[in-house]
Structure formats: C-alpha cells, structure tokens
N, C-alpha and C positions, 0 to 999 in steps of 0.2 A: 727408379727402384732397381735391384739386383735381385737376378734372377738364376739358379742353377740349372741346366741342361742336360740332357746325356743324350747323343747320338745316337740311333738314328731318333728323330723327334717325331709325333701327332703335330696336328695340326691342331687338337686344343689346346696339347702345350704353348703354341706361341697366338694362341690368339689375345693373352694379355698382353703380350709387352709391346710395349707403345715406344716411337723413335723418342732416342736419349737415354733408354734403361741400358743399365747394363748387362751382361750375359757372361757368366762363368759356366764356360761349355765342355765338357766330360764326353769320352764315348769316342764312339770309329765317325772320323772325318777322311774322304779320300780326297786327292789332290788332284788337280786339272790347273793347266794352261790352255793358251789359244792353240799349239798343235793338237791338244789329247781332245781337246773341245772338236777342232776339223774331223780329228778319227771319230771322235764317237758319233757326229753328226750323219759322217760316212757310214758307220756301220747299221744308224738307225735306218738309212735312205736304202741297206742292203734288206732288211730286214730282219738283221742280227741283233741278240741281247747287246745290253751294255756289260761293261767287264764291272762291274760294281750292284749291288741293289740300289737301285733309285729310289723306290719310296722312304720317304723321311729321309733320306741322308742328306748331309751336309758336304758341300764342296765348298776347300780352300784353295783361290787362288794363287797356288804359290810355286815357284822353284827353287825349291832349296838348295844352297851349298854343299856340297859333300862334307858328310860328318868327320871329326878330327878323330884319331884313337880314344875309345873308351865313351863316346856318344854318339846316341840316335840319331842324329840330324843337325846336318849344318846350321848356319843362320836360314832361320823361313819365315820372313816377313813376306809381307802380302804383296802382290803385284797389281798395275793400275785394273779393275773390275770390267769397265767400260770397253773391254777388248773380247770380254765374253760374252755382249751384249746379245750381240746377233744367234748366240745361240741360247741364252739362257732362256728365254718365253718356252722353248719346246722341253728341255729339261724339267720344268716348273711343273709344266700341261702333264709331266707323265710321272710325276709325284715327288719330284726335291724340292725338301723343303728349305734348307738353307743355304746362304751362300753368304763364303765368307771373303772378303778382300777390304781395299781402300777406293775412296772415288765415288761421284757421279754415276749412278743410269741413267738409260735413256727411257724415254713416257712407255715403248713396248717391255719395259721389264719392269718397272711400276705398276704397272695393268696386271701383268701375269704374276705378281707378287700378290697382288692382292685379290684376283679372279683363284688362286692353288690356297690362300691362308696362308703362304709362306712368307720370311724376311728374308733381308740382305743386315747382312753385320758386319762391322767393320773390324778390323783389326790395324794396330798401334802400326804406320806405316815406319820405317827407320828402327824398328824395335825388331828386327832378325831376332835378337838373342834372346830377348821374352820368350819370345812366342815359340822359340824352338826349344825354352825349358820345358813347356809342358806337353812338348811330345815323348812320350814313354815306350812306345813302341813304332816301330816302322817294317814297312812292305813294299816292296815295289808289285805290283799285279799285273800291269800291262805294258804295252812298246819302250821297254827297256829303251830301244834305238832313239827315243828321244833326248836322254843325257836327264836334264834337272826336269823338263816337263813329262817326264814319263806319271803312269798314275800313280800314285801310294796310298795304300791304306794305312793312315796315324790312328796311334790311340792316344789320346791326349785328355789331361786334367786340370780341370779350370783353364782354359785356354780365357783370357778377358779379351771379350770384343762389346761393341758397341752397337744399338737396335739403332742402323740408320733409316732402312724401309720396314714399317711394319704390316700386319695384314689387314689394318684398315683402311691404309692409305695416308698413315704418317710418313713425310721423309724429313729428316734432321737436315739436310742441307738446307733446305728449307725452311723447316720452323725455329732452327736454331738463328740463325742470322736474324728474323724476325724478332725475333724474344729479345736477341740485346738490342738492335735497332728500337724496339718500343722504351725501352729499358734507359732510355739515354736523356 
C-alpha cells in the first residue's frame, strides 16, 4: 500500500504500514550522520538538550553534496544505516520515530523499533537526485565544522521511501526474499 506522511509523525500514524508499503513523506526531516550521531550522544551523556525536537521526528541518513546555483541541496541520497546502529535504540527510547537511510540493522535496532512503534525506511540508494528534488527547503542548525554531516533541517515533499522495519516487527529484508523464494 502507499501511504502519505508529514513530519513530525504519532505513533498511530505508522502503526499501519507494514514492511513493503510505500511512504510518500512531507514535513521537517533533520539530517545526522555517524559524527552528528557521536555529538548528540555526547551531548545526551552531558545532559544537554538535543539541537532538534525528538519526539516524532524523522532522521535522514544523509550527507549531501553542496547545492549548485539556484538549488536547495546537492545530490542526498542515503548513506549505509547500519553505522547508526549503535546509537539508534537510545534515539528511538527518547521519542524518534523515524529513520530514514538504506541497509540492514542490527536485532538492537529492531527491538527498539518496535518496543518506540517506530520504522526504518529506506530510501532509493544511487538516487542522490530524487531524493534531493524533494527537498524544498534547507537549514544547517548545528556543527557547521562538520562539512556534509553537520545537522539540517529539510522540508521535503513526497520524499518516496520504502517501510523496511515496521512497528510490529515486519523487516523486508527479510520477508521479501522469502516471498520470492516461496514463489519459485
């Protein structure tokens, strides 16, 4: 099924969609790599806010390109997920609900996917330039000093991603490969 979204999400919103729907997602997504991932872990271990609202937001994996004249953002296709591992369970525990990149988790971000009602969605790996048509607005908000991983606030329109973890404990990597494997 295809499902429309807007940032930041409830958690009844995604308690339909089940791994394999699709998700056309609207709304503020802010960006994190594995540096902006270390700071903000840092600064929860300080006992400082995050530089974003947590609850219901969605983070994309991504480091964008620097935009050319006359556009919001480089190419921002998604970066491997599975680097954010180690910190995403605590992210999840303190109320984000989504998370967007490409890839495999691991069983601790499965659990806390579905302990929060939150997904993972994937988005079109190789597809930089989709994915950076439908960002409409951009912000840099925190450590600038990081170059492409610093934070940003996107506002983005139908972004198309994919429900690979959902919050009952669907994962597509999974039951996709199974489905054609039966199927044969």
């Amino acid at each position: 099924m295809q499902y429309r979204l807007t940032a930041p999400v409830t958690r009844e919103e995604l308690a339909s969609l089940r791994a394999g729907d699709t998700v056309l997602l609207s709304g503020t997504v802010y960006t994190a790599r594995d540096a902006a991932h270390k700071r903000m872990m840092e600064q929860l271990d300080a006992g400082q806010e995050l530089p974003f609202p947590v609850e219901g937001s969605a983070l994309y994996y991504v480091g964008p390109t620097p935009e050319r004249p006359g556009q919001v953002i480089g190419s921002a296709g998604p970066t491997t997920s599975g680097r954010m591992d180690a910190y995403s369970p605590r992210l999840l525990d303190l109320g984000q609900a989504v998370m967007i990149g490409k890839g495999a988790r691991n069983q601790a971000v499965k659990e806390a996917v579905v302990r929060n009602g939150a997904v993972y969605l994937a988005a079109l790996g190789g597809a930089g330039a989709l994915m950076s048509a439908c960002v409409k607005e951009l912000e840099v908000i925190c450590w600038e000093d990081l170059g492409c991983e610093a934070v940003r606030r996107l506002v983005v329109a139908d972004m198309p991603l994919t429900v690979i973890l959902d919050s009952q404990g669907g994962d597509l990597y999974e039951s996709g490969p199974a489905a054609y494997l039966s199927s044969l």
